[in-house]
C-alpha positions as CSV (number, residue, x, y, z in Angstrom):
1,X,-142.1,173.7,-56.5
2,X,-141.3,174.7,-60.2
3,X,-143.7,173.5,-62.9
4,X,-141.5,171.6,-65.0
5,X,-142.0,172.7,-69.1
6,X,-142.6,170.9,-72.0
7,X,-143.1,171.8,-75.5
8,X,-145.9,171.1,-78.0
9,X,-145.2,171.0,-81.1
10,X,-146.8,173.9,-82.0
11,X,-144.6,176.3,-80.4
12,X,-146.8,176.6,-77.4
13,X,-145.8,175.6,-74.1
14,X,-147.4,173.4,-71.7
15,X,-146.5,173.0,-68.0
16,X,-146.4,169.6,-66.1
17,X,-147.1,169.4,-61.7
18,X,-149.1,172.7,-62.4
19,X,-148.6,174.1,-58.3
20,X,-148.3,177.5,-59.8
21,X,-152.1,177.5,-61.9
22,X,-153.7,180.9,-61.3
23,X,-157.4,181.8,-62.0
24,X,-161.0,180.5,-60.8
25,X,-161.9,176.9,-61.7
26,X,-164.9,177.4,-63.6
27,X,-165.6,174.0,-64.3
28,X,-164.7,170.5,-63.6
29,X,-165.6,168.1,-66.7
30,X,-165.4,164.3,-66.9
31,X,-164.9,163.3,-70.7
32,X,-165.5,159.3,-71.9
33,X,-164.3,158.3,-75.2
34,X,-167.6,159.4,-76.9
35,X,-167.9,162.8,-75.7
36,X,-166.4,166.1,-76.4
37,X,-166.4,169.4,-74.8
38,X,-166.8,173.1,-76.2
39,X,-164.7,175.3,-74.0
40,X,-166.7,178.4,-73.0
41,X,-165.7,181.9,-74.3
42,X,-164.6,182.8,-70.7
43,X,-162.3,179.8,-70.3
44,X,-158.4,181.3,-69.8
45,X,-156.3,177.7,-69.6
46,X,-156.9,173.7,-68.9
47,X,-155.0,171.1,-66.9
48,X,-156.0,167.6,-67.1
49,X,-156.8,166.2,-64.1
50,X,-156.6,162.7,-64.9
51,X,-156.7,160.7,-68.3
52,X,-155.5,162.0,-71.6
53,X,-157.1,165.1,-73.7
54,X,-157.4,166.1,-77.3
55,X,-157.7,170.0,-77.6
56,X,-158.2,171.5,-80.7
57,X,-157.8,175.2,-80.9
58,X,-156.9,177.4,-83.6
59,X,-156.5,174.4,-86.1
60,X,-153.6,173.3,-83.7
61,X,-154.3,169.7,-82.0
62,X,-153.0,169.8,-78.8
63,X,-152.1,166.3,-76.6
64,X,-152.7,167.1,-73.0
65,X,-151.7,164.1,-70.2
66,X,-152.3,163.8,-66.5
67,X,-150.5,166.8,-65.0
68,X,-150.5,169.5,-67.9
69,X,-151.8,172.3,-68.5
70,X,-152.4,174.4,-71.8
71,X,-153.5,178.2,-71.5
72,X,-155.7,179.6,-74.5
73,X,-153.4,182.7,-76.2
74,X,-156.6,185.0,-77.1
75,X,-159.9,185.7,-75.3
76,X,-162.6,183.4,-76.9
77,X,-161.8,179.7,-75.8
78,X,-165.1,179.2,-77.1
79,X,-163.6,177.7,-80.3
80,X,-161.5,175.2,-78.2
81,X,-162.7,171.8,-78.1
82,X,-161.5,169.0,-76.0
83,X,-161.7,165.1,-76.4
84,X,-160.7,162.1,-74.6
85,X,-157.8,159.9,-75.9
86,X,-158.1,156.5,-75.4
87,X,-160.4,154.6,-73.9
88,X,-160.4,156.0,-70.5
89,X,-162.3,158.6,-69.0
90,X,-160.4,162.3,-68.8
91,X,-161.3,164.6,-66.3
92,X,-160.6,168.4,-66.8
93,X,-160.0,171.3,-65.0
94,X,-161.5,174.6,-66.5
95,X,-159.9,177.8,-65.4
96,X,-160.9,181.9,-66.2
């Protein structure tokens, strides 16, 4: 199955039905409407699980929805922060 693309507005491009994500999960993260989430310096891309994400990164604000994915362009994700949308709980997938 191909990974259907979309495109931020940023330039960057996200993919949706991620079959094709590479790397080691290196964490799984639930994220309510009052947390937030510091990516570790190691993290390589994130696909929302469920939910709806916030990611900032590189003072870009990213919208992430169930299905996509967004990888991180350098190698310190550790300025990446993530943040639920909405009132529902987001779960995340971290990958290296």
């Amino acid at each position: 199955m191909n990974a259907s693309m979309l495109n931020s507005s940023f330039g960057q491009t996200l993919t949706r039905d991620s079959a094709e994500t590479t790397g080691e999960i290196i964490d799984m993260v639930t994220i309510t409407e009052k947390d937030s989430y510091i990516f570790p310096a190691e993290a390589r891309r994130v696909r929302v699980v469920s939910g709806n994400a916030w990611v900032s990164y590189q003072r870009r604000d990213i919208t992430l929805h169930t299905g996509q994915e967004f990888p991180f362009d350098d190698e310190d994700a550790a300025t990446a922060i993530a943040t639920s949308l909405g009132r529902k709980t987001t779960m995340l997938e971290v990958r290296r």
